[in-house]
OpenMM code with the backbone's topology and positions (N, CA, C; nanometers):
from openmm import Vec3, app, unit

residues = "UNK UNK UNK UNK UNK UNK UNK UNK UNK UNK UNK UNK UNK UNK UNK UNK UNK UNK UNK UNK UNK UNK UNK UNK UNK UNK UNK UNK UNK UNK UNK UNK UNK UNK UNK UNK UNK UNK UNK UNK UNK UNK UNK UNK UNK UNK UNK UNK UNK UNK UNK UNK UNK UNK UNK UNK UNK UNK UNK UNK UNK UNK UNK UNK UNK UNK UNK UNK UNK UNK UNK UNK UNK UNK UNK UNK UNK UNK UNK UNK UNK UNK UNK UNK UNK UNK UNK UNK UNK UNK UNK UNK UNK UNK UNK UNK UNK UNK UNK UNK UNK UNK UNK UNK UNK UNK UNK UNK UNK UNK UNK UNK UNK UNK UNK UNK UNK UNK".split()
positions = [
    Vec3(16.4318, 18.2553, -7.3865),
    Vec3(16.3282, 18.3525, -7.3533),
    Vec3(16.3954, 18.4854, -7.3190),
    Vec3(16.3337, 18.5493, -7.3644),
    Vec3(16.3999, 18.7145, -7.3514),
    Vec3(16.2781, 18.8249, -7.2823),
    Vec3(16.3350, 18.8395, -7.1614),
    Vec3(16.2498, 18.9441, -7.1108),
    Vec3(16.2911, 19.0679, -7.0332),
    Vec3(16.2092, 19.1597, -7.0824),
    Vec3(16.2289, 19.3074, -7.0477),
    Vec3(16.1719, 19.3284, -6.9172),
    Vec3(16.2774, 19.3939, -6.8342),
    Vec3(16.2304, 19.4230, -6.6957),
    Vec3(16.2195, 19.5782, -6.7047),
    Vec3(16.1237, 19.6376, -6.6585),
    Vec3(16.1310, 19.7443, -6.5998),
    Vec3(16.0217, 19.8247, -6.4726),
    Vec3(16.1134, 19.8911, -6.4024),
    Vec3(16.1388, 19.9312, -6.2636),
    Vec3(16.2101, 20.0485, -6.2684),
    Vec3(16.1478, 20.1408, -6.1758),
    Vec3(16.2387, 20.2239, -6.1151),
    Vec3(16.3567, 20.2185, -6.0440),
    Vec3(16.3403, 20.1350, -5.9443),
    Vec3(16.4069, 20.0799, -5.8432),
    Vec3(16.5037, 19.9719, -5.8851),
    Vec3(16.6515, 20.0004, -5.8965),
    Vec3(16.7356, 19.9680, -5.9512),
    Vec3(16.7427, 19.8036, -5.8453),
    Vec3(16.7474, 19.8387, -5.6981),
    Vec3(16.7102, 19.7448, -5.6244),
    Vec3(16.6415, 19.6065, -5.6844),
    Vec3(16.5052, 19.6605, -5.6636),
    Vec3(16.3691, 19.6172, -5.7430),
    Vec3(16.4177, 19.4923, -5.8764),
    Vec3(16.4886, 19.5749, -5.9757),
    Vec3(16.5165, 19.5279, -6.0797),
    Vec3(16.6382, 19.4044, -6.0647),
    Vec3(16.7075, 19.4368, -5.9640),
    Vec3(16.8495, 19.3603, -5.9153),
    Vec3(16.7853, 19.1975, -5.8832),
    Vec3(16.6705, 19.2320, -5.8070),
    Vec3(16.6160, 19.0993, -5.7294),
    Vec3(16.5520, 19.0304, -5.8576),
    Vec3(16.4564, 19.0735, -5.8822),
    Vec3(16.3934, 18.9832, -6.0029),
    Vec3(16.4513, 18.9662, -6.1135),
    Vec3(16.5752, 19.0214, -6.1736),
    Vec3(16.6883, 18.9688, -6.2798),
    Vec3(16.7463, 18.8500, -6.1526),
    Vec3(16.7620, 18.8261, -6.0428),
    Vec3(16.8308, 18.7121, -5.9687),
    Vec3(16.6867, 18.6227, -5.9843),
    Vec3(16.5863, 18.6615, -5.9237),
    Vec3(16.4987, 18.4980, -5.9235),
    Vec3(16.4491, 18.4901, -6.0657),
    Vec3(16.4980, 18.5644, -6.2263),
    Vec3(16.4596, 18.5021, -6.3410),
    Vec3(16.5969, 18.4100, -6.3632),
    Vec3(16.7049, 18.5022, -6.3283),
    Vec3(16.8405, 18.4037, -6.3598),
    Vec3(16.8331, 18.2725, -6.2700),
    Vec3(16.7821, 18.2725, -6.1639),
    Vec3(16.7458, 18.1317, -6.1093),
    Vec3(16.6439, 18.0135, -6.1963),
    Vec3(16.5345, 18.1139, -6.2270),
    Vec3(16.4741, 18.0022, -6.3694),
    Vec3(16.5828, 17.9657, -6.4705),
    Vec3(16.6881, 17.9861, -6.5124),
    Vec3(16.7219, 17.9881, -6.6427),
    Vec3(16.6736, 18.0553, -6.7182),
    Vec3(16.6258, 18.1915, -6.7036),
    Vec3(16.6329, 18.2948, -6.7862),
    Vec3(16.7746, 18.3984, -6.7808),
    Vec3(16.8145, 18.3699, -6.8865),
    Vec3(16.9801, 18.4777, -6.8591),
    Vec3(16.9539, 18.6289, -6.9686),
    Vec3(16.8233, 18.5928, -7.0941),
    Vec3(16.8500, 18.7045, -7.1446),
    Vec3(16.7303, 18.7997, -7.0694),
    Vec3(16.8084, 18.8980, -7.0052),
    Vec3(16.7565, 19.0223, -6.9652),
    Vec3(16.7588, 19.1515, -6.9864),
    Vec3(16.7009, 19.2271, -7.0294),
    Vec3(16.7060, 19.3542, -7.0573),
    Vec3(16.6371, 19.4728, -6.9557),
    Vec3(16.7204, 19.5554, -6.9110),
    Vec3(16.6232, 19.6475, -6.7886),
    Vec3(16.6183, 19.7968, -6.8475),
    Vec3(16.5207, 19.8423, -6.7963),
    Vec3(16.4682, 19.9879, -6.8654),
    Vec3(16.4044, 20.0194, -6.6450),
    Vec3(16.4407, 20.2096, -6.6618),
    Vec3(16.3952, 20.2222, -6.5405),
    Vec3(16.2614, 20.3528, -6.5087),
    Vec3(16.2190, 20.3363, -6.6681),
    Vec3(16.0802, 20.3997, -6.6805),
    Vec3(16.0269, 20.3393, -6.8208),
    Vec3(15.8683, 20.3464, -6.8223),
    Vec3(15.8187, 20.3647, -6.9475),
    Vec3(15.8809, 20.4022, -7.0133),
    Vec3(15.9552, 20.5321, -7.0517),
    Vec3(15.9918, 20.6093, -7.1695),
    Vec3(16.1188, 20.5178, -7.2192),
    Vec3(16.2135, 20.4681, -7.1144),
    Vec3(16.3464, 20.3881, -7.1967),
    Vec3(16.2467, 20.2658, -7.1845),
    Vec3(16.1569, 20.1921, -7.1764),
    Vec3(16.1561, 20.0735, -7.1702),
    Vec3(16.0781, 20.0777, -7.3262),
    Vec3(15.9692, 20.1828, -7.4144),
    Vec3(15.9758, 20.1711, -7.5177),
    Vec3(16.1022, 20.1773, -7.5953),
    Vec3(16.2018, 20.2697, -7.5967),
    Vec3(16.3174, 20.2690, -7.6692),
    Vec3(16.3786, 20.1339, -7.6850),
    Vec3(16.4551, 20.0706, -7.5502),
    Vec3(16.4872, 19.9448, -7.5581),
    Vec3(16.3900, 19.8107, -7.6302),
    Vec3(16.2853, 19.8404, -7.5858),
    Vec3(16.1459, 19.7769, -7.6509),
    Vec3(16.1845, 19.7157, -7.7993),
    Vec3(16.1889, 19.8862, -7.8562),
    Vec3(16.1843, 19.8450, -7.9990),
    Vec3(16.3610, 19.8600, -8.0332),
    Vec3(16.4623, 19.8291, -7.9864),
    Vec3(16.6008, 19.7660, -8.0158),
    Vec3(16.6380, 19.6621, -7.9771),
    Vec3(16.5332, 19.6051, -7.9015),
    Vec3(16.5412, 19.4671, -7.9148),
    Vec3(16.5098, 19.3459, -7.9370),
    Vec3(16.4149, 19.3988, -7.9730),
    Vec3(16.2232, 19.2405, -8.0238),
    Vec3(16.3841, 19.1840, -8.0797),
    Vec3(16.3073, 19.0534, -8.0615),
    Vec3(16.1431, 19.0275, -8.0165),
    Vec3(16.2253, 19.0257, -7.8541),
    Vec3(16.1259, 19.0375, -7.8120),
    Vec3(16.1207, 19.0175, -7.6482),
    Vec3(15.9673, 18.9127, -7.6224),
    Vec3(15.9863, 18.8323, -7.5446),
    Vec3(15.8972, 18.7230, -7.4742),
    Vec3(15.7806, 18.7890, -7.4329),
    Vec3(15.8430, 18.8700, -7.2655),
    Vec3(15.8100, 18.8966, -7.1885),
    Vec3(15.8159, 19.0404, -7.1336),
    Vec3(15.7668, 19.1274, -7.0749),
    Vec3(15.8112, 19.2305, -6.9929),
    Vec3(15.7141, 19.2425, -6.8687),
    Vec3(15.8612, 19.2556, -6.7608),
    Vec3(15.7716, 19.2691, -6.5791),
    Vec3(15.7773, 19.3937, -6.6175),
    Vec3(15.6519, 19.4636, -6.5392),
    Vec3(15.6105, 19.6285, -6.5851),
    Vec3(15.5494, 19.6604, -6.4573),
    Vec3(15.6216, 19.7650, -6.3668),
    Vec3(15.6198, 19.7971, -6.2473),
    Vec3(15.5109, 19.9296, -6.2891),
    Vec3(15.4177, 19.9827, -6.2153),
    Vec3(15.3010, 20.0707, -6.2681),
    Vec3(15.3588, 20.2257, -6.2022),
    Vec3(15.4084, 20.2169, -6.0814),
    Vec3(15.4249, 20.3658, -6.0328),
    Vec3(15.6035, 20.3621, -6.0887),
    Vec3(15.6215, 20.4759, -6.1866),
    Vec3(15.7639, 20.4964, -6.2209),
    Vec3(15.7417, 20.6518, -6.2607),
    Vec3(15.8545, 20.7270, -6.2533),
    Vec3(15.8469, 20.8097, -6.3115),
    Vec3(15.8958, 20.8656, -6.4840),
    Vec3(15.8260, 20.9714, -6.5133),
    Vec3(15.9320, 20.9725, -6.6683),
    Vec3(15.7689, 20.9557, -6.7627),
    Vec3(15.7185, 20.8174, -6.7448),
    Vec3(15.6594, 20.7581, -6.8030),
    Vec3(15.5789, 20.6151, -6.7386),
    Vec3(15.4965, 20.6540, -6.6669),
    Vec3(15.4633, 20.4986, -6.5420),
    Vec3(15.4057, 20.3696, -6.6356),
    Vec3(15.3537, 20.3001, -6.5531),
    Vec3(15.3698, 20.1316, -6.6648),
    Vec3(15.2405, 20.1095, -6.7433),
    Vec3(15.1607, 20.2275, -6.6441),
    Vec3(15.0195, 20.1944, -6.7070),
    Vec3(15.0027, 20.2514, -6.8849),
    Vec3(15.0729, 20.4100, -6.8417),
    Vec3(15.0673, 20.4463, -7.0252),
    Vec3(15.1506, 20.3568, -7.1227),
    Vec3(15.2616, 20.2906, -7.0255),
    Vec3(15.3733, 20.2193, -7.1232),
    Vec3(15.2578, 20.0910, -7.1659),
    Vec3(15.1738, 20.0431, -7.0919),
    Vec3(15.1468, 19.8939, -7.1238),
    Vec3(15.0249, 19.9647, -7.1976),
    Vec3(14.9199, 20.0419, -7.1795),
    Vec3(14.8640, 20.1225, -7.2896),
    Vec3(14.9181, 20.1496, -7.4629),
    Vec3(15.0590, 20.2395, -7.4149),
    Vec3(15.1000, 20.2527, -7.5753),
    Vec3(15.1661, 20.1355, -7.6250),
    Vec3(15.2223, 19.9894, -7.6100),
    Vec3(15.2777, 19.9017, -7.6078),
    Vec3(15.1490, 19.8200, -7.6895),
    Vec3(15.0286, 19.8303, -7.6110),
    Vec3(14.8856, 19.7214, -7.6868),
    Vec3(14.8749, 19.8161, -7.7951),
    Vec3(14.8915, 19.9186, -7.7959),
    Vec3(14.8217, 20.0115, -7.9741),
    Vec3(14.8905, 19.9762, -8.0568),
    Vec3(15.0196, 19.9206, -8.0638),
    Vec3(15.0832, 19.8930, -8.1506),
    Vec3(15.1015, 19.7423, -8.1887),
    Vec3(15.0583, 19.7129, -8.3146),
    Vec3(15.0734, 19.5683, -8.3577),
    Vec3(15.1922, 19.4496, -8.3169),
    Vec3(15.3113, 19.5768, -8.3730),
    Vec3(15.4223, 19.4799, -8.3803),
    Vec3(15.4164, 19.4111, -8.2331),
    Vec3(15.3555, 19.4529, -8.1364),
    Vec3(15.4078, 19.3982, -7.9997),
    Vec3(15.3042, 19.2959, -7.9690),
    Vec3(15.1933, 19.2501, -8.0265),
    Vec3(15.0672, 19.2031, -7.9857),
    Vec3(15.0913, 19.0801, -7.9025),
    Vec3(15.2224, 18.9766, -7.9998),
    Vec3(15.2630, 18.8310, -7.9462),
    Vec3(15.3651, 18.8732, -7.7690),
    Vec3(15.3808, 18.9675, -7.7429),
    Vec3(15.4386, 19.0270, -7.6384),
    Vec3(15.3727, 19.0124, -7.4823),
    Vec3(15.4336, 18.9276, -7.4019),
    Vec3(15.3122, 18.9033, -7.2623),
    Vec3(15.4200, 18.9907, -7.1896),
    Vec3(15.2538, 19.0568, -7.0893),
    Vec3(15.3576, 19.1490, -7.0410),
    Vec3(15.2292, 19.1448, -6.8993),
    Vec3(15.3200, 19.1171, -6.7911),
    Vec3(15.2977, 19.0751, -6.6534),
    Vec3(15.2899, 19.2160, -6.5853),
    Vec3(15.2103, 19.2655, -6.4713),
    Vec3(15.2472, 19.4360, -6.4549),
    Vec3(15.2856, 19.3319, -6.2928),
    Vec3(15.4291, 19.4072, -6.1930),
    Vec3(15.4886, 19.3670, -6.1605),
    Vec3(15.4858, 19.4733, -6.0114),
    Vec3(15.3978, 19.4844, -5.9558),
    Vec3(15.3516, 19.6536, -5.8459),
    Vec3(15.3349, 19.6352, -5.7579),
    Vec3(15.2890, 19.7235, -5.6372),
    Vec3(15.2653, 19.7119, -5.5296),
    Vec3(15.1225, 19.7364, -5.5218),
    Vec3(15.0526, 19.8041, -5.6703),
    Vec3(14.9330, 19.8185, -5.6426),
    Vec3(14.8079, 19.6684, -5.6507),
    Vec3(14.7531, 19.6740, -5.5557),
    Vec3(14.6873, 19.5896, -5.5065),
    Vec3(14.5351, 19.5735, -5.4788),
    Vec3(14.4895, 19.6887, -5.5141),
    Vec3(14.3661, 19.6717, -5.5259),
    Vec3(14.2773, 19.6567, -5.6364),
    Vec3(14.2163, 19.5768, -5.6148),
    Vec3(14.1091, 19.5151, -5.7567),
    Vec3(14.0906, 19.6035, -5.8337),
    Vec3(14.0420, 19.6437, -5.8263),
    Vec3(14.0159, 19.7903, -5.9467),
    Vec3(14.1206, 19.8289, -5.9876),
    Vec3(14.2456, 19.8331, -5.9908),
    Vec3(14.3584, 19.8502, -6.0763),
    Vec3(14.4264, 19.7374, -6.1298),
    Vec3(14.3969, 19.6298, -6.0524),
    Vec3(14.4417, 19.4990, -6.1310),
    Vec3(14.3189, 19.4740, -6.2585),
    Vec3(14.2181, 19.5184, -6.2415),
    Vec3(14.1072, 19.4694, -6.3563),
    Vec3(14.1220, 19.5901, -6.4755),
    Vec3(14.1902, 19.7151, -6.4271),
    Vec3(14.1836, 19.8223, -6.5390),
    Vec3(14.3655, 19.7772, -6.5995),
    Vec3(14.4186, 19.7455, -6.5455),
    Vec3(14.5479, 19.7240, -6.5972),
    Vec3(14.5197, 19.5799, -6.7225),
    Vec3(14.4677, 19.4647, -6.6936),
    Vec3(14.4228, 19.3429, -6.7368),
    Vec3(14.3132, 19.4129, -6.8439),
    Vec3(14.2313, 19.4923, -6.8139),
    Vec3(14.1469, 19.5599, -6.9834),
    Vec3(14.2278, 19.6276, -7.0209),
    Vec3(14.3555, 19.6614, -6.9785),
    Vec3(14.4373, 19.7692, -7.1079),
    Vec3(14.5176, 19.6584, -7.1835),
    Vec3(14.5206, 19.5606, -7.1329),
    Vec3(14.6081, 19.4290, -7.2221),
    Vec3(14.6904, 19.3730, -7.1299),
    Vec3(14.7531, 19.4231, -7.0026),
    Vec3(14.8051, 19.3419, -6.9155),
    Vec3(14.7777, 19.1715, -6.9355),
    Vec3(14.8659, 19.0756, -6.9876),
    Vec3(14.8204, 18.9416, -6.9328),
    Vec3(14.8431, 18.9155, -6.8009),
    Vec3(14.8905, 18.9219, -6.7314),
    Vec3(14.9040, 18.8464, -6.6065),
    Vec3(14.9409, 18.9760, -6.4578),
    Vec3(14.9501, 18.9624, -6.3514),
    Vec3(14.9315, 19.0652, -6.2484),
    Vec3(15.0148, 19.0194, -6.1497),
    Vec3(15.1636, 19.0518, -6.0781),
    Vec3(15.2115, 19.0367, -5.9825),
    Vec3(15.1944, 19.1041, -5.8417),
    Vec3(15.1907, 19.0788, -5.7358),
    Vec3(15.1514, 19.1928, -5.6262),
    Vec3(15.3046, 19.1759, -5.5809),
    Vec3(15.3852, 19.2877, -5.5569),
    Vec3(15.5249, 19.2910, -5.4828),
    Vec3(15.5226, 19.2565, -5.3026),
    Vec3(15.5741, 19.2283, -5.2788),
    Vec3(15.6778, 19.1259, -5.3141),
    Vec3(15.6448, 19.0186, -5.3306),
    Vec3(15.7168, 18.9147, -5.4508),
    Vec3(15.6425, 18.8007, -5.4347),
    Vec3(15.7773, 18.6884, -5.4612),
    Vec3(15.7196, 18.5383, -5.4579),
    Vec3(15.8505, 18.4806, -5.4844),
    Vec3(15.8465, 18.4242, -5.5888),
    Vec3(15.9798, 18.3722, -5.5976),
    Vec3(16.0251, 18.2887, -5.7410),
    Vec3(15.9263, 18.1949, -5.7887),
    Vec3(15.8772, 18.1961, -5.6926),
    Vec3(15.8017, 18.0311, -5.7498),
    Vec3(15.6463, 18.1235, -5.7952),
    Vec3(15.5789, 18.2084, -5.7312),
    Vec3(15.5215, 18.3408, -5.8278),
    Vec3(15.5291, 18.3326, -5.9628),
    Vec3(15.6631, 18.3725, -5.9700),
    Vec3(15.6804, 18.4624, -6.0795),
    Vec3(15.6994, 18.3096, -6.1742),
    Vec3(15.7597, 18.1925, -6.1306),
    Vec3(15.7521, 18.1151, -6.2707),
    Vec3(15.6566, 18.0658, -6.2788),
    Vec3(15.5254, 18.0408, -6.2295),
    Vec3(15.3614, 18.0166, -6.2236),
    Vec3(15.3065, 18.1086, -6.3168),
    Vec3(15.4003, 18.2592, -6.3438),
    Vec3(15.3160, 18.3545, -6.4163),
    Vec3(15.3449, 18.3781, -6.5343),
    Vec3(15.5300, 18.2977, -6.5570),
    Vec3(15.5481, 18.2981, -6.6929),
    Vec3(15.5569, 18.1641, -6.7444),
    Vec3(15.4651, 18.1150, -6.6944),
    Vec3(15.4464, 17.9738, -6.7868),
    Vec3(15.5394, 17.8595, -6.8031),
    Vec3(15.6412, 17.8814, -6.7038),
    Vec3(15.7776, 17.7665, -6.7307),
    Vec3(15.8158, 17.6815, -6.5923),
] * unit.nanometer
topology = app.Topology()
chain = topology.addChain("A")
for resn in residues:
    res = topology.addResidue(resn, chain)
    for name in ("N", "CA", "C"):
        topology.addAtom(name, app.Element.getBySymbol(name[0]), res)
């Protein structure tokens, strides 16, 4: 399984590459806005998965997971938004832009493998 992390917060990104490498996920790829996380995006499909943190700068997660659903090639692509934002109304507008699944930060390992299916 191959999944794309991206985060601002180099931190952020440090911890959840440790509790995916605790699943037995080793292939990881990190991007620390929208704008590199399309670039990397498309140099590395297929990709599984991508955690998609919503407040970033550059390019935040909501336009990334927006321009990410317009495009075909990515459709088989689950992509978890991974935030601190927490209130319903942004978890239900993130989930109609194509979001599958919704993390609230901080959360734990056992979270996050409930959300990717393993």
């Amino acid at each position: 399984m191959k999944v794309l992390l991206v985060d601002d917060s180099a931190t952020m990104r440090r911890i959840q590459k440790t509790q995916l490498t605790g699943l037995g996920i080793s292939e990881v790829v990190e991007a620390g806005d929208g704008s590199e996380a399309l670039t990397k995006l498309q140099a590395v499909m297929p990709v599984d998965i991508i955690l998609l943190d919503w407040n970033m700068p550059v390019m935040d997660g909501f336009t990334f997971l927006k321009k990410v659903r317009e495009d075909a090639t990515y459709k088989s692509v689950k992509i978890i938004m991974c935030t601190s934002e927490s209130e319903k109304s942004r978890v239900v507008e993130a989930l109609k832009a194509g979001a599958n699944n919704y993390l609230v930060k901080p959360f734990t390992p056992e979270a996050l493998k409930e959300k990717l299916g393993i």
